[in-house]
C-alpha positions as CSV (number, residue, x, y, z in Angstrom):
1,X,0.0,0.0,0.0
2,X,2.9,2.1,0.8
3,X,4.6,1.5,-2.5
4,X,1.0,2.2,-4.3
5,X,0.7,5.4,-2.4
6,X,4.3,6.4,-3.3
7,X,4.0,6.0,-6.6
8,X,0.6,7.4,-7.6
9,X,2.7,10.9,-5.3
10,X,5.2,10.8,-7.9
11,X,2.9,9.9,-10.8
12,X,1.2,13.1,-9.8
13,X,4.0,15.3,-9.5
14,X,5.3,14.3,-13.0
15,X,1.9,15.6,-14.2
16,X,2.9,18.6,-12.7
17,X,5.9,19.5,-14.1
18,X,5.0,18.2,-17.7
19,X,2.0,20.2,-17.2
20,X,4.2,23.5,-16.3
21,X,6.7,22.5,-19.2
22,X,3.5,22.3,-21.7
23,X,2.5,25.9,-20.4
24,X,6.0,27.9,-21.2
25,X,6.6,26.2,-24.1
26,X,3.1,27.3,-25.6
27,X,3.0,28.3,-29.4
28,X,0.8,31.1,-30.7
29,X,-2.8,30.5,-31.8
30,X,-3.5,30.4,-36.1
31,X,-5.4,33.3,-35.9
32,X,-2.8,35.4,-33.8
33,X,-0.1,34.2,-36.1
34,X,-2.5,35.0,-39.0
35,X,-3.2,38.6,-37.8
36,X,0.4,39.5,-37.3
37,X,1.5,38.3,-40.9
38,X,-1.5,40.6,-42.7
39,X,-0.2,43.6,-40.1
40,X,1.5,46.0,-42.7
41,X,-0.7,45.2,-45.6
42,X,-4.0,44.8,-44.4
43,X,-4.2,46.6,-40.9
44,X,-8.0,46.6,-41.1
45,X,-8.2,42.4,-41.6
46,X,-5.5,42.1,-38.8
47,X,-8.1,44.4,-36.4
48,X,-10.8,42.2,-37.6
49,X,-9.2,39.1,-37.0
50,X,-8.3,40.1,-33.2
51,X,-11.7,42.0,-32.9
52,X,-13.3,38.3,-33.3
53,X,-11.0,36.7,-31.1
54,X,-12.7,36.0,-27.5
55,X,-9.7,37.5,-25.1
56,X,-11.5,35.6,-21.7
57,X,-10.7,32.5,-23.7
58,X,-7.2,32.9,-23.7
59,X,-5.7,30.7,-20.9
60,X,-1.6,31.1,-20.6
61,X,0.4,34.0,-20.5
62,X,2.0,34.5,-23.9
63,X,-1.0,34.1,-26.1
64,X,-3.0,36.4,-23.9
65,X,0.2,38.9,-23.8
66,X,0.6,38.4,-27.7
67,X,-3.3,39.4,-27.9
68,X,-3.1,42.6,-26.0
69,X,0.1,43.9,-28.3
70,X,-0.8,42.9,-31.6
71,X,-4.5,44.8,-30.5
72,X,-2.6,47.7,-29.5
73,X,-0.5,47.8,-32.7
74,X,-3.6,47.0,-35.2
75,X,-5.6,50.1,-33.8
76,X,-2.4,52.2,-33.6
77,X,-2.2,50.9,-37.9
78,X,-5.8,51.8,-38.5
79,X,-5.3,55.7,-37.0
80,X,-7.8,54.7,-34.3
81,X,-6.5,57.1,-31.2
82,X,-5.4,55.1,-28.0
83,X,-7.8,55.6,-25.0
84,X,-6.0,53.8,-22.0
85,X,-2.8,52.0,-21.7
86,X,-4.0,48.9,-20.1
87,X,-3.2,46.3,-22.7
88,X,0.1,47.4,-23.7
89,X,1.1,47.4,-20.0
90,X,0.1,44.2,-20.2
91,X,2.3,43.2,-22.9
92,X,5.1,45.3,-21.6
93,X,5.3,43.4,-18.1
94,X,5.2,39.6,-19.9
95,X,8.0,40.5,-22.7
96,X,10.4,42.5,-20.8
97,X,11.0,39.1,-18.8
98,X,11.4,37.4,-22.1
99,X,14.3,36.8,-24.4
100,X,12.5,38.2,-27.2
101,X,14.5,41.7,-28.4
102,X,11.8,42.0,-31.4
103,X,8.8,41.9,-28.8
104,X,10.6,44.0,-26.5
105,X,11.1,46.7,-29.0
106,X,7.7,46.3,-30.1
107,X,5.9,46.5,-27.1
108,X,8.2,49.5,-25.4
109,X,7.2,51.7,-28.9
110,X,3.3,50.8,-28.8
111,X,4.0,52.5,-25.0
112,X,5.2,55.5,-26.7
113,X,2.6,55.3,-28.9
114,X,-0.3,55.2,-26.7
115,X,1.5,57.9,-24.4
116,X,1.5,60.0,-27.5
117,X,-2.0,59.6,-27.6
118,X,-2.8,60.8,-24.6
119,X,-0.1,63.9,-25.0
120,X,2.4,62.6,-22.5
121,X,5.2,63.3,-25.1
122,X,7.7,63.6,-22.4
123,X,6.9,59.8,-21.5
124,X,6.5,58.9,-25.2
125,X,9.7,59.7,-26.0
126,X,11.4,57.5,-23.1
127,X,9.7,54.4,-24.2
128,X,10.7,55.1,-28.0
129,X,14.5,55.3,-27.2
130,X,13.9,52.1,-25.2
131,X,12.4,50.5,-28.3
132,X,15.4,52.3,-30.9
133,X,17.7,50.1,-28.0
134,X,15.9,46.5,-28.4
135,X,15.6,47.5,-32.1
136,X,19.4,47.4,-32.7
137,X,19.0,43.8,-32.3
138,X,16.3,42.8,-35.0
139,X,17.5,41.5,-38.3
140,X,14.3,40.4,-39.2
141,X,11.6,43.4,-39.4
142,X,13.8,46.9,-41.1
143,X,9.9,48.0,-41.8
144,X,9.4,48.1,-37.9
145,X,13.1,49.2,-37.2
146,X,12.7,52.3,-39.7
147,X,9.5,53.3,-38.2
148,X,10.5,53.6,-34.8
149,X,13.4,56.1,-36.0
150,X,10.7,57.8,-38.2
151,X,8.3,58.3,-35.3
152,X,11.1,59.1,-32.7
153,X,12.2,61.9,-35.2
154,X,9.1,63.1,-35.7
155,X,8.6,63.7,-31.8
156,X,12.0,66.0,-31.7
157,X,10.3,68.1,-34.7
158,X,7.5,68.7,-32.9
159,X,9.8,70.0,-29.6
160,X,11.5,71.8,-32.7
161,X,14.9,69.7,-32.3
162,X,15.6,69.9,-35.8
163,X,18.9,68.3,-35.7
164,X,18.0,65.2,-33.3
165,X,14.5,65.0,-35.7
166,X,16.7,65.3,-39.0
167,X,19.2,62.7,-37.7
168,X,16.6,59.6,-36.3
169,X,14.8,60.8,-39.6
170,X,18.1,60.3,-42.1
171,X,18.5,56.7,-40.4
172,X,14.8,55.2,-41.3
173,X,15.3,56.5,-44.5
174,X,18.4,54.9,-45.2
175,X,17.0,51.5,-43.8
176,X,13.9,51.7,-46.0
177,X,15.7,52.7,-49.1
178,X,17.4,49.4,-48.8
179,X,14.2,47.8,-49.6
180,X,13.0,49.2,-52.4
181,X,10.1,51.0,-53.0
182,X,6.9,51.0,-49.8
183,X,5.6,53.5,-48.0
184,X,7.8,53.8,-44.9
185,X,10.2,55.4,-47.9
186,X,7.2,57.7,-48.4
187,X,6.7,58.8,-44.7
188,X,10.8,58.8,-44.4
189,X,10.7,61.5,-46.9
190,X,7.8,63.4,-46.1
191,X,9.1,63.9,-42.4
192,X,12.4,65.3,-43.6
193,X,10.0,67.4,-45.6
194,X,8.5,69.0,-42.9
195,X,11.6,69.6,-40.9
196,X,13.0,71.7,-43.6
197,X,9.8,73.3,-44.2
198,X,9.7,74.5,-40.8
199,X,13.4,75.6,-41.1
200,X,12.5,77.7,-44.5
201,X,14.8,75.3,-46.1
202,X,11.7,75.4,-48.5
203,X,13.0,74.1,-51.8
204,X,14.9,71.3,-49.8
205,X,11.2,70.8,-48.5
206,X,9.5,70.8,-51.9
207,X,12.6,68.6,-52.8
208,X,11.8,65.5,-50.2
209,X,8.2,66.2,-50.9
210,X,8.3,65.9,-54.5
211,X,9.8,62.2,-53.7
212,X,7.8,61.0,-51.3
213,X,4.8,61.5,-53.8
214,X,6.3,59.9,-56.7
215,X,6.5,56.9,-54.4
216,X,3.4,56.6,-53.2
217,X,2.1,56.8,-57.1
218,X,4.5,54.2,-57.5
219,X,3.3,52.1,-55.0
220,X,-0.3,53.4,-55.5
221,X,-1.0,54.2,-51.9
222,X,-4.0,57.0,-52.7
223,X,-3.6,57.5,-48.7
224,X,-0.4,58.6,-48.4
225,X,-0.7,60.6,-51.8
226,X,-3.4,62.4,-50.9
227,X,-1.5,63.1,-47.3
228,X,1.5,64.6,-49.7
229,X,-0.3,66.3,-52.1
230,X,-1.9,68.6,-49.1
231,X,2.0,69.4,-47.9
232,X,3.1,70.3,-51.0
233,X,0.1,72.9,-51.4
234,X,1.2,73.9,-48.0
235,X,4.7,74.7,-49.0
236,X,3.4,76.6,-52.4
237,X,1.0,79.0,-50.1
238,X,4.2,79.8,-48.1
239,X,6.2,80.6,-51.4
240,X,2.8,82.9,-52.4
241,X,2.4,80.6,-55.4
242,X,-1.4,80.2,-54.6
243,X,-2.7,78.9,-58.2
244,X,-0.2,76.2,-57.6
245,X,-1.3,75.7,-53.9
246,X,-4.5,75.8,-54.3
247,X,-4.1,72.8,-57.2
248,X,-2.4,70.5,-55.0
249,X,-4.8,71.1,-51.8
250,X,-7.7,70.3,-54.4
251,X,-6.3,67.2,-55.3
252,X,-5.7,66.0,-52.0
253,X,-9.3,66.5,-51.1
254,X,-10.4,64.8,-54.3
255,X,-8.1,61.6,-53.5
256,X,-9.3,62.0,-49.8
257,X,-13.1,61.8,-50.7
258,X,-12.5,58.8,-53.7
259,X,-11.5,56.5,-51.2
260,X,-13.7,57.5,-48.5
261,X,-10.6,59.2,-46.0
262,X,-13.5,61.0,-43.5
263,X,-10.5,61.5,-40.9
264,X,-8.1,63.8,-43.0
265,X,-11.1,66.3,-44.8
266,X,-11.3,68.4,-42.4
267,X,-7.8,68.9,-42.6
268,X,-7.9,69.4,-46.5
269,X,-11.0,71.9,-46.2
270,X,-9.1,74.1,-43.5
271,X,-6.0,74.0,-45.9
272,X,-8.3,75.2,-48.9
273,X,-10.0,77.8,-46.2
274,X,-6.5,79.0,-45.7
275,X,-5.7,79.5,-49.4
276,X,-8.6,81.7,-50.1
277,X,-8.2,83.4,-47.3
278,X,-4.8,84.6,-48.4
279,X,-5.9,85.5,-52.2
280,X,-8.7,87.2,-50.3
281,X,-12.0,85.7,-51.4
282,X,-13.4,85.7,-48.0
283,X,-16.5,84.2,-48.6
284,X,-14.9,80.4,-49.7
285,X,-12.8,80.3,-47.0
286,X,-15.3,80.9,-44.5
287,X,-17.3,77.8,-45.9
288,X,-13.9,75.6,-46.3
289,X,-13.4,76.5,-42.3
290,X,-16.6,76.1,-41.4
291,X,-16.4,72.7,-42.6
292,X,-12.9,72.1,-41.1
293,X,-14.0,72.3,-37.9
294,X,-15.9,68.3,-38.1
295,X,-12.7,67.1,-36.2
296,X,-11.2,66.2,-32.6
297,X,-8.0,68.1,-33.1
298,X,-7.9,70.9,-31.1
299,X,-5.1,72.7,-32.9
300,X,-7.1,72.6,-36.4
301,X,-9.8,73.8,-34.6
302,X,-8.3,76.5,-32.5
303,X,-6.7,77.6,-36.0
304,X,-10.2,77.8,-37.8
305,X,-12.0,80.0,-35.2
306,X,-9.1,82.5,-35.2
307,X,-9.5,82.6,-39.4
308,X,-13.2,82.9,-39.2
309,X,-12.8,85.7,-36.2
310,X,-10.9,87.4,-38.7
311,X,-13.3,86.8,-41.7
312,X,-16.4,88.0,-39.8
313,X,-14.1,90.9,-38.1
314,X,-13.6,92.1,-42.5
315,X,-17.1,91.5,-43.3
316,X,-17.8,93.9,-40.2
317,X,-19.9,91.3,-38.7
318,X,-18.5,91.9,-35.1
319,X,-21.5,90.2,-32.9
320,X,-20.3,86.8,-34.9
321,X,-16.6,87.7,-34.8
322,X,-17.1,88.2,-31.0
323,X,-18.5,84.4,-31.0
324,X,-16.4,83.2,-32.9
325,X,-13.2,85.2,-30.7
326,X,-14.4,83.7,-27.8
327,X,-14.4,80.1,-29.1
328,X,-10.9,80.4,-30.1
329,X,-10.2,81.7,-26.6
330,X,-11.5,78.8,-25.0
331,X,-9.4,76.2,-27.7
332,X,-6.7,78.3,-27.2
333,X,-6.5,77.9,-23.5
334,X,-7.1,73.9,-23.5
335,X,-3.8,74.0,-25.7
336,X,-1.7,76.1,-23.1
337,X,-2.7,74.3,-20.2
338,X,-1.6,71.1,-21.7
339,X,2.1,70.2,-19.9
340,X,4.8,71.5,-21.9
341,X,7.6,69.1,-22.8
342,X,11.0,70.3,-21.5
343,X,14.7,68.7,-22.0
344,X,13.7,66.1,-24.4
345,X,17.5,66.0,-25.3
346,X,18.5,64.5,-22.2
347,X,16.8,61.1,-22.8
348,X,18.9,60.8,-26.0
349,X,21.8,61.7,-24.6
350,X,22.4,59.4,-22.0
351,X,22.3,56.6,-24.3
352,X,24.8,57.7,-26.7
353,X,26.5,62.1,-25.4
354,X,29.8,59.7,-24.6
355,X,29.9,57.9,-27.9
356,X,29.5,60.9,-29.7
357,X,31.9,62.8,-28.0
358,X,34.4,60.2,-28.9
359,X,33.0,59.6,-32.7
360,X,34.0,63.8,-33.3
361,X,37.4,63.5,-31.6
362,X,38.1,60.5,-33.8
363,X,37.0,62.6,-36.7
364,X,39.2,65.3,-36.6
365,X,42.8,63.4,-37.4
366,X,41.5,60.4,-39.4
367,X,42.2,61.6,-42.7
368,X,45.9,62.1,-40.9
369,X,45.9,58.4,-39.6
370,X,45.0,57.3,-42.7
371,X,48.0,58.6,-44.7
372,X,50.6,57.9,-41.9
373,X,49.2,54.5,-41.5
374,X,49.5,53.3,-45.4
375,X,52.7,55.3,-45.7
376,X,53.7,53.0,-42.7
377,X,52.8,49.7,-44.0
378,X,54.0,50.3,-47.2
379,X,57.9,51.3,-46.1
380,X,57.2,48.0,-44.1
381,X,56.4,45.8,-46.6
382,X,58.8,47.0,-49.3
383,X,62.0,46.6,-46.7
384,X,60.3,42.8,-46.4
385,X,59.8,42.5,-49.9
386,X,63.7,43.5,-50.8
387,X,65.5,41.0,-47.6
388,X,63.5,38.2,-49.1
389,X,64.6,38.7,-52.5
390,X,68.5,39.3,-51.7
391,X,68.6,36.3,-49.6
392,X,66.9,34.3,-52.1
393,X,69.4,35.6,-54.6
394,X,72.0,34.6,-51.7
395,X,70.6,30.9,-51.9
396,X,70.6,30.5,-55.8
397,X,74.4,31.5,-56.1
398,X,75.1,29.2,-53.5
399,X,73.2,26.3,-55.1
400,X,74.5,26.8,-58.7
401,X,78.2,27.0,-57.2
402,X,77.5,23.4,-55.6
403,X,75.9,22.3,-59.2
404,X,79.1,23.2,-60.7
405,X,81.5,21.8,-58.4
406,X,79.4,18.0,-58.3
407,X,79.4,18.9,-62.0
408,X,83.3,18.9,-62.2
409,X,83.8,16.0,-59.4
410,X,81.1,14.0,-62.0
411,X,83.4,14.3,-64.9
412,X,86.4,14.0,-63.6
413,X,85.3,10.7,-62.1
414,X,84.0,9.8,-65.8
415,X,87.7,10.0,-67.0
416,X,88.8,8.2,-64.5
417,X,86.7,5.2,-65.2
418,X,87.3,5.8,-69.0
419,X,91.2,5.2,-68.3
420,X,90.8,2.3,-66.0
421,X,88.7,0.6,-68.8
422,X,91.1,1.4,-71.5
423,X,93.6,-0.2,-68.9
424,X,91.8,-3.4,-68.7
425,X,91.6,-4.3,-72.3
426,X,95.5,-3.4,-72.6
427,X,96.3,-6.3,-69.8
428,X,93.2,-8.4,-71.3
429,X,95.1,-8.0,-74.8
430,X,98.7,-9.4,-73.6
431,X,98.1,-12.9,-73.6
432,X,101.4,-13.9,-74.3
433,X,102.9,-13.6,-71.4
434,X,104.1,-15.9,-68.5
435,X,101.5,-17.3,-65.8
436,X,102.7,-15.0,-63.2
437,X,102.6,-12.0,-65.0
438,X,98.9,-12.9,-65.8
439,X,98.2,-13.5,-62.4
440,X,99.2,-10.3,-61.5
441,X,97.4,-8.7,-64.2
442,X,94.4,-10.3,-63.5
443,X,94.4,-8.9,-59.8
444,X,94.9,-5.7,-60.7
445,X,91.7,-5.5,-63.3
446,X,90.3,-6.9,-60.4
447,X,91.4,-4.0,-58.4
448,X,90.4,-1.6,-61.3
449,X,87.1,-3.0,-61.7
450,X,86.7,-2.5,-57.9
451,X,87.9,1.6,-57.8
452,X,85.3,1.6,-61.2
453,X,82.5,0.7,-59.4
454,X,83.4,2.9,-56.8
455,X,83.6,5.8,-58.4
456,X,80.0,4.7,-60.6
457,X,78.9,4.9,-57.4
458,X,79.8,8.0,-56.5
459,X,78.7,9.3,-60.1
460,X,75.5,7.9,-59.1
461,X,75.2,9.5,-55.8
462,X,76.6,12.7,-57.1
463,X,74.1,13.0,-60.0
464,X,71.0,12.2,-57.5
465,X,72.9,15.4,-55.6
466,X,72.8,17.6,-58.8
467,X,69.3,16.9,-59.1
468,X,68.3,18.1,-56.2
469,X,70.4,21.3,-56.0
470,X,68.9,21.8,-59.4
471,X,65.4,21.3,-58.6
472,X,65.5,23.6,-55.4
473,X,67.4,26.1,-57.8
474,X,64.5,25.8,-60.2
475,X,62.4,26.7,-57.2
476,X,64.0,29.3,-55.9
477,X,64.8,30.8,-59.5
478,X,60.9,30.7,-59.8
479,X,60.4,31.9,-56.1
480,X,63.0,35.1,-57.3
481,X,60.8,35.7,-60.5
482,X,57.9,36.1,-58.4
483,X,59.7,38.7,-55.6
484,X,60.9,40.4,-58.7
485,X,56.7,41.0,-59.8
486,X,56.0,41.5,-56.7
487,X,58.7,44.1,-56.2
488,X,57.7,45.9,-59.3
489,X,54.0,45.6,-58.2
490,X,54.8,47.2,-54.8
491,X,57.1,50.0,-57.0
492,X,54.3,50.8,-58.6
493,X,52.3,50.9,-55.4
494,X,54.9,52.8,-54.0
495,X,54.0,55.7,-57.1
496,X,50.3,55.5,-56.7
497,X,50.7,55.9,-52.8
498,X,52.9,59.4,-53.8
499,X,50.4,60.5,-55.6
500,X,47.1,59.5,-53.2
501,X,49.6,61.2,-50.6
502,X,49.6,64.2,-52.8
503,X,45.9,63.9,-53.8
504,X,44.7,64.0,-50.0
505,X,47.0,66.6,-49.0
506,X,45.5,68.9,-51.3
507,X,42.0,67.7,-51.3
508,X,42.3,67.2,-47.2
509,X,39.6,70.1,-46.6
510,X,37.3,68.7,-49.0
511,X,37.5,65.0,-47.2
512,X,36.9,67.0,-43.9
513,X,33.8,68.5,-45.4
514,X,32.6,64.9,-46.4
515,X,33.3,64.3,-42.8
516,X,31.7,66.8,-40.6
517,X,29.1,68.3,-43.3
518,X,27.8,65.4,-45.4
519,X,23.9,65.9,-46.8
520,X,21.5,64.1,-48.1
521,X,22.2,64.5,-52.1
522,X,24.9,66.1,-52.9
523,X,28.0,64.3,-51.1
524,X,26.9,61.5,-53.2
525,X,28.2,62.5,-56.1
526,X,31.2,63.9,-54.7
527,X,32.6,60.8,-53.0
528,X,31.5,59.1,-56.2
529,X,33.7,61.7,-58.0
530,X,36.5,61.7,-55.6
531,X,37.2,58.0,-55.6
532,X,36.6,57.9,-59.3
533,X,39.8,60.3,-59.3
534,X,42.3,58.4,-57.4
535,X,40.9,55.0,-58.1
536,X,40.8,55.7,-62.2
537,X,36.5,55.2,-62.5
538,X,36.2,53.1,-59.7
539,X,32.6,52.8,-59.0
540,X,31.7,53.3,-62.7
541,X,33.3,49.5,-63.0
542,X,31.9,48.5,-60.0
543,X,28.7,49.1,-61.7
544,X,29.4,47.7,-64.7
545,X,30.5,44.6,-63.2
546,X,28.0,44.4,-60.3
547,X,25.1,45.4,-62.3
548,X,22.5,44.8,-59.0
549,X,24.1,46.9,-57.1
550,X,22.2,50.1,-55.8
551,X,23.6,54.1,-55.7
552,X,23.5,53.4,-51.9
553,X,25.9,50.2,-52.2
554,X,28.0,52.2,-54.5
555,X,28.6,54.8,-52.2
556,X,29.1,52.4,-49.8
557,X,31.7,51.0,-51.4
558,X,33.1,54.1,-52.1
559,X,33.9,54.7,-48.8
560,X,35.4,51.6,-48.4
561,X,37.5,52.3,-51.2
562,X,38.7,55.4,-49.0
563,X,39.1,53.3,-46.4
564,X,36.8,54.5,-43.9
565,X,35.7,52.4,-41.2
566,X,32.6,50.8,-40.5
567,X,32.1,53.5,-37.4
568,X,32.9,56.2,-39.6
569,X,30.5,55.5,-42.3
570,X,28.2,55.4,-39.7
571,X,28.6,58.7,-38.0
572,X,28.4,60.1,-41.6
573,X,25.4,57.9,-42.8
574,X,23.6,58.7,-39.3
575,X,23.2,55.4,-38.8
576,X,23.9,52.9,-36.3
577,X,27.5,50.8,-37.2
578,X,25.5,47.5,-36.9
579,X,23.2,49.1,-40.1
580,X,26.2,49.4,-41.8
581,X,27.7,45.9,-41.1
582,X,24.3,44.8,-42.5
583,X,24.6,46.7,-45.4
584,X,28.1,45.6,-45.8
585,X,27.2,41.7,-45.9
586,X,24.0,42.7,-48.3
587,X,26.4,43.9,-50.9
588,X,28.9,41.1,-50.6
589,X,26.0,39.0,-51.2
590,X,25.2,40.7,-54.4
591,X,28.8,40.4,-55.6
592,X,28.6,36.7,-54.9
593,X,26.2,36.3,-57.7
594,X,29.2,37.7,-60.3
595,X,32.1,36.3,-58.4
596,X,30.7,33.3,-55.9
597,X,34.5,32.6,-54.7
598,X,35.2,36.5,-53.9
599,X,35.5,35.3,-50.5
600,X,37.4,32.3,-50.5
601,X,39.9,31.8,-48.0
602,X,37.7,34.3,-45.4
603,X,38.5,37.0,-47.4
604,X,36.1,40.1,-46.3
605,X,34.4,42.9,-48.5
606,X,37.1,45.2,-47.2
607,X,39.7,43.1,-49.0
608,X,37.8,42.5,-51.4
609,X,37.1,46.1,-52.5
610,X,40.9,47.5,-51.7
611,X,42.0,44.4,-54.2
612,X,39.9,44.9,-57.0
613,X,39.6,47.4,-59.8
């Protein structure tokens, strides 16, 4: 009974644990997997699908945590604003405990983005840099990756940190330029739009603008066109061009009503409102801004009871202007007592004020290391190069005197045995003679044939000798050819090294330029033009012999060409060095389809690139 009782314990407790085991290593259900995988493309199927999911059902942990962040993110991708940060706390307390850098990263930003919601920016902000952390570790999702930069850039611009905005901004658009055309390209662009908008950098503006909507016709996203086409008449009214203004803001509304956008009209009428407002035909733009004001955004409306205050103020209709003065009053003070974000810059800074600090010290002498370092090597490598050669030139004297000495013992022991042979058929011959004298004569051919094998012997041994000395002569002789390229080669180097020496010297402010001023367009085509230079059309054969390569890998390479480091590229790219690695690997990839044994031997793209062309 006692056994029985023993077992059926243990029986019970192995239930347990398997039990336990079963629970941690739950998978996700279908339809959460399902609603995840239709996220980007189809935000309002992925709603849908976790609208008619029954959340009481959910039993363990991760599904139920899954459900509350993929719920968070689908109403966050269908513009639907967050009320209450319940569910994403949710989520945030499982997969901070987790492993899981992707679901970290995702849950941390769908904090920032329900903070933003309800206009804690301050708090926003945190969570986003927490996410750009985590992020630095997903290989998987750039899409995701690029948009936290966007969104994080887009908070600075509206605390009017231009630089910080422009930087986080610069970095999603370089990771969603590497794949291709899609609509994170489109928002990239448009958000540097609006920084330099609101910098008066307003052809730059028109510039990024102009891009972003090419893409979204591209890509034929009427959403984000429509979206565009209202900035870009935005930036015309600035520039006084209102024919042109007026055009684009038209359009917009147009695109905005075909595929049934309620949420951004009131936005397009209060941008038309504005318009005539400026050109002065009074009595459109109070029925454009009487219309604009259908909408939960304060700032819009605020702005549209000030215009019609105005309008009614030139009609002389002062008891409506009074009404309509006192409503933007009232709008007005709901905006100023909202809390004020202050010293946004310190949450950046803490994560990377040293690293920069350092990046910008490095900076300003690496065009100097550069030159003192391959000046270095090179002197190195040539006084290496020139002992090998005269001691292999040591070695072949040395073996060719031994081949001529064994070559002069050899035939001097042939005429020896030639004589001792003639000798032999001398006595052989003299067969008249007594018994005794034959006797003797017949030991000494016995003796003769005895020193004739000895010295065959020797000839033998001696010509095996020769052989050898000859063969590692041959070697060495071939070994000596070969230094003698190679010492050309590195003469030749030792020129072209002279004159890159020369060429950075006198180009040295323009390669600081690259280095602390690089922009978005034009340092392209200078790198391109100063590597071309020194390295006789480099990228122009890179191009022609890596035909899949893109502009970006070209300047890439470019840069690798210069030999700048991975960090450095990064600092000038505004980018993360672990984007560029990526990059890096991406091209080498590409090259692999021309030349698949490129890196054979664990040869890497930097050796790769300083080798060839």
């Amino acid at each position: 009974m006692k056994k029985f009782s023993s077992t059926y314990i243990l029986l019970v407790l192995w239930i347990i644990i398997v039990s336990a085991c079963t629970q941690n290593n739950t998978k996700l259900y279908k339809d959460l997997t399902d609603a995840e995988e239709c996220m980007w493309k189809q935000p309002e199927k992925a709603l849908k699908i976790l609208q008619d999911i029954n959340k009481d059902s959910i039993a363990d942990k991760l599904n139920y945590a899954t459900w509350c962040l993929l719920y968070t993110q689908a109403q966050d991708r269908n513009y639907i604003t967050h009320s209450s940060d319940s569910l994403i706390s949710i989520a945030l307390d499982f997969f901070i405990k987790q492993d899981n850098p992707k679901r970290k990263a995702e849950a941390w930003f769908y904090k920032g983005q329900v903070k933003a919601d309800q206009k804690l920016i301050k708090e926003a902000i945190e969570c986003y840099v927490i996410a750009k952390e985590w992020a630095k570790n997903i290989d998987d999702d750039p899409i995701f990756v690029s948009l936290i930069h966007n969104t994080l850039g887009s908070k600075y611009r509206y605390q009017k940190l231009y630089n910080e905005a422009i930087n986080e901004t610069k970095i999603a658009l370089s990771i969603s330029q590497e794949l291709g055309k899609n609509i994170q390209l489109s928002n990239s662009l448009s958000e540097l739009g609006r920084n330099y908008a609101e910098l008066g950098m307003i052809d730059s503006a028109l510039y990024f603008f102009h891009k972003s909507l090419a893409n979204a016709h591209d890509i034929k996203n009427k959403k984000v066109e429509a979206m565009v086409l209202g900035e870009i008449g935005t930036i015309y009214r600035a520039k006084k061009q209102y024919e042109s203004a007026l055009g684009f803001a038209k359009q917009s509304l147009y695109i905005n009503k075909e595929i049934n956008n309620i949420s951004a009209l009131p936005q397009n009428y209060h941008r038309i409102g504005a318009i005539y407002f400026y050109i002065n035909l009074l009595d459109s733009a109070q029925y454009y801004f009487e219309k604009s004001l259908q909408t939960q955004n304060l700032y819009t409306i605020r702005s549209s009871y000030n215009a019609l205050y105005q309008i009614a103020e030139e009609k002389q209709d002062f008891k409506q202007a009074i009404q309509y003065n006192n409503l933007y009053m009232q709008y007005n003070d709901s905006i100023m007592s909202m809390a004020k974000t202050k010293d946004i810059a310190e949450i950046q800074q803490k994560f990377n004020n040293e690293r920069l600090i350092k990046e910008k010290a490095q900076r300003e002498n690496y065009i100097l290391y550069i030159i003192i370092f391959s000046v270095c090597a090179l002197g190195i490598t040539i006084f290496l190069y020139q002992i090998t050669i005269k001691k292999n030139k040591a070695r072949i004297k040395d073996f060719n005197n031994k081949i001529f000495f064994l070559s002069e013992q050899i035939k001097e022991n042939t005429s020896i045995i030639t004589e001792k042979e003639n000798t032999i058929q001398k006595l052989k011959s003299l067969t008249s003679l007594d018994k005794e004298k034959i006797s003797s004569y017949n030991h000494q051919i016995e003796e003769y044939y005895k020193e004739i094998d000895y010295y065959k012997s020797q000839n033998q041994y001696l010509n095996s000798l020769l052989e050898e000395n000859k063969s590692e002569s041959k070697q060495d002789m071939n070994s000596d050819c070969l230094l003698e390229i190679r010492n050309n080669q590195i003469k030749q180097l030792k020129n072209n090294n002279k004159a890159l020496m020369k060429f950075l010297q006198k180009n040295y402010v323009e390669f600081n330029n690259i280095l602390n001023n690089i922009h978005y367009t034009e340092d392209y085509t200078h790198i391109i033009s100063l590597t071309d230079s020194i390295y006789n059309g480099f990228s122009k054969k890179l191009q022609l012999s890596f035909p899949t390569l893109t502009d970006k890998d070209i300047i890439i390479c470019c840069l690798v060409k210069l030999k700048f480091s991975i960090k450095q590229i990064a600092t000038m790219e505004s980018v993360e060095p672990s984007s560029i690695s990526k990059k890096k690997q991406r091209i080498g990839n590409k090259i692999k389809q021309v030349c698949p044994d490129w890196n054979k031997g664990g040869k890497d793209l930097d050796e790769f690139i300083e080798e060839w062309g």
